[in-house]
N, C-alpha and C positions, 0 to 999 in steps of 0.2 A: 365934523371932527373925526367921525371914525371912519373907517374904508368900509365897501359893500362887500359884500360876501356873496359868491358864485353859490348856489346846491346844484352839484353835481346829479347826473343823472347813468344807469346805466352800471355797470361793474365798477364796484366804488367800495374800499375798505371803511369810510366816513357815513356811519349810517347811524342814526335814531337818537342826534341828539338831544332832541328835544322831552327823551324817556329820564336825561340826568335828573340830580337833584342830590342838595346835600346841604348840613348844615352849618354855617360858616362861623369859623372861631373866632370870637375877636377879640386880640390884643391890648391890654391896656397898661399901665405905668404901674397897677397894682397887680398881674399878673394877667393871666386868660380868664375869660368870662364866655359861658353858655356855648360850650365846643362838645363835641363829639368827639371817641376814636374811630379811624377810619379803621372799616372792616375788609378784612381779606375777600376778594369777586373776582369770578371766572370770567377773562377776556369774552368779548362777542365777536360774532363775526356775522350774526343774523341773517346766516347762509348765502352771503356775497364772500365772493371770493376778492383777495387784497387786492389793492388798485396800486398804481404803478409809482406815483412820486408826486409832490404837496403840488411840485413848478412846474408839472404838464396836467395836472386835472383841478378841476373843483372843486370844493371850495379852497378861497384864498385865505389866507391866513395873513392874520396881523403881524404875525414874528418875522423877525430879517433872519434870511439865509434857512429857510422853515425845513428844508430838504435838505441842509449839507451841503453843497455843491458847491457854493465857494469858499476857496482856499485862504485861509489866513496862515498868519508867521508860527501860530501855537494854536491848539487846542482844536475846536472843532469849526474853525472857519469866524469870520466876523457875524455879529448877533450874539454870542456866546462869550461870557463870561467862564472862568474857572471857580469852580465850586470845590468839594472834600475829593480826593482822589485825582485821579490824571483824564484827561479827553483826549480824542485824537479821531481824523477824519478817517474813515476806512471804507474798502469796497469789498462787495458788493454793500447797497443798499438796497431798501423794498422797493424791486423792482429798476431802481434807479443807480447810476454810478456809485454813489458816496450816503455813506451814514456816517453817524458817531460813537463810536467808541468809550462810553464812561468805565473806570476799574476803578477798585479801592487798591492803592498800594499805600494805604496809612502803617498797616502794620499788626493792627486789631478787626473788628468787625464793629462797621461803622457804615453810617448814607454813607453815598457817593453818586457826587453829580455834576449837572452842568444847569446854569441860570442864563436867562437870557440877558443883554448885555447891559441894557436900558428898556425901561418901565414903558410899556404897549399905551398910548395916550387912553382913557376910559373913564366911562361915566359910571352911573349908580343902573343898576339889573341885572341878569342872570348871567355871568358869561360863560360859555363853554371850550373846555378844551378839548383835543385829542392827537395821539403823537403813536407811530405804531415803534414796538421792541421787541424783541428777540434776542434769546440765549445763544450764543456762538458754539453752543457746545461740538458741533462738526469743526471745529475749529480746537479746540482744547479748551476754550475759556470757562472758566466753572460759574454757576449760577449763581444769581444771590437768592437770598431766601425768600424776597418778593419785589416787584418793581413799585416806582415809588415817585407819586407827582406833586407839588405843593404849589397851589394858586394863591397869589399875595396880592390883595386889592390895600392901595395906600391911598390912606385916606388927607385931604386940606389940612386937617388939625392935628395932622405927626402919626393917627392911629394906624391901625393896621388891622385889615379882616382874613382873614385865611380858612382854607378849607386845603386837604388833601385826600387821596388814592394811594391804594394800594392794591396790585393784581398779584396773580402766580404767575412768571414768565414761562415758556417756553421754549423750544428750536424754531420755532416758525413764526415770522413777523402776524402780530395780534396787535390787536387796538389798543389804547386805554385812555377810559373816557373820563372827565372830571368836569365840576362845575363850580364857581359859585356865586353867590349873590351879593354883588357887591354892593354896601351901602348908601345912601347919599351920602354927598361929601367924596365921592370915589375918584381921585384924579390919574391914577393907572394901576397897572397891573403887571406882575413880575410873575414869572413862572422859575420853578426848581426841578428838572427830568432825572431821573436815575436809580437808585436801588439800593439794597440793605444788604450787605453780607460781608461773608470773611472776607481778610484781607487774598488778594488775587482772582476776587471774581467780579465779573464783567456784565457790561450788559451795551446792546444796540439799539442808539435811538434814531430816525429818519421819518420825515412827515407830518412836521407839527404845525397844528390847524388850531388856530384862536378865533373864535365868533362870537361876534356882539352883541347885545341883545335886539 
């Protein structure tokens, strides 16, 4: 059911998944039950310098269109759904032609994101995510006040398990790593990429890596 996944070896921004871990929130018809807030953490980069793009190195990721590269009619290509705010495909990416572009143009200070378009097929274990972003600020786009990832394991009986990340973005494409433990009964997984801030600020996502357990 699930695809393999390449480990990359060599100059590789995709490193030390195996260090995640986090405690998954989960969802019920009476509200959230045994969740965490996620806390603010300094991107890694565990002295490897960024690698080039998800669709020329390893590992493979479960997500369609993981790097941006292909074009769709709106937004940031097919795989991607529109979430709060506006998407749009943009160049340069890390390393590679094309990234995504999320802004909040709601009007206040509010997420803003983008969701993948349909649910990564998945079972019950730990899964791992990582997607690299960066502040456009050579560019004018203003920062938000932190980047922002939300893992949604959907569970056979309507439930839902969640966990999310939160980093401090910068100008220079940085990682950010996220996990979680999906329960049994886990029949896929949704991802939400993007970030918290005033209305007109930005953020670039490119390279997103989902691995199975």
């Amino acid at each position: 059911m699930l695809a393999s996944v390449l480990v990359a070896s060599g100059c590789s921004l995709f490193t030390s998944l195996d260090d995640l871990d986090g405690d998954p929130v989960v969802e019920t018809e009476g509200g959230v039950d045994g969740g965490v807030t996620p806390e603010a953490s300094t991107p890694r980069t565990d002295g490897e310098a960024p690698r080039t793009d998800a669709s020329d190195a390893a590992p493979a990721s479960l997500v369609a269109n993981a790097g941006f590269e292909e074009e769709g009619p709106v937004g940031c290509g097919p795989g991607w759904a529109a979430g709060i705010g506006s998407a749009r495909r943009v160049s340069p990416g890390s390393g590679s032609p094309s990234a995504c572009r999320v802004c909040n143009d709601t009007g206040y200070r509010d997420l803003f994101f983008v969701r993948s378009a349909t649910a990564i097929d998945a079972g019950p274990g730990r899964w791992q995510v990582q997607f690299a972003g960066r502040v456009e600020a050579d560019a004018g786009y203003k920062a938000p006040y932190f980047s922002w990832m939300l893992l949604r394991a959907k569970l056979a009986d309507g439930g839902v398990a969640t966990d999310s990340k939160k980093t401090t973005p910068d100008g220079t494409w940085q990682p950010t790593l996220g996990s979680i433990d999906a329960p049994p009964g886990t029949v896929g997984l949704e991802l939400e990429l993007g970030g918290d801030g005033e209305t007109g600020s930005c953020y670039a996502l490119d390279d997103v890596v989902v691995v199975p357990p």
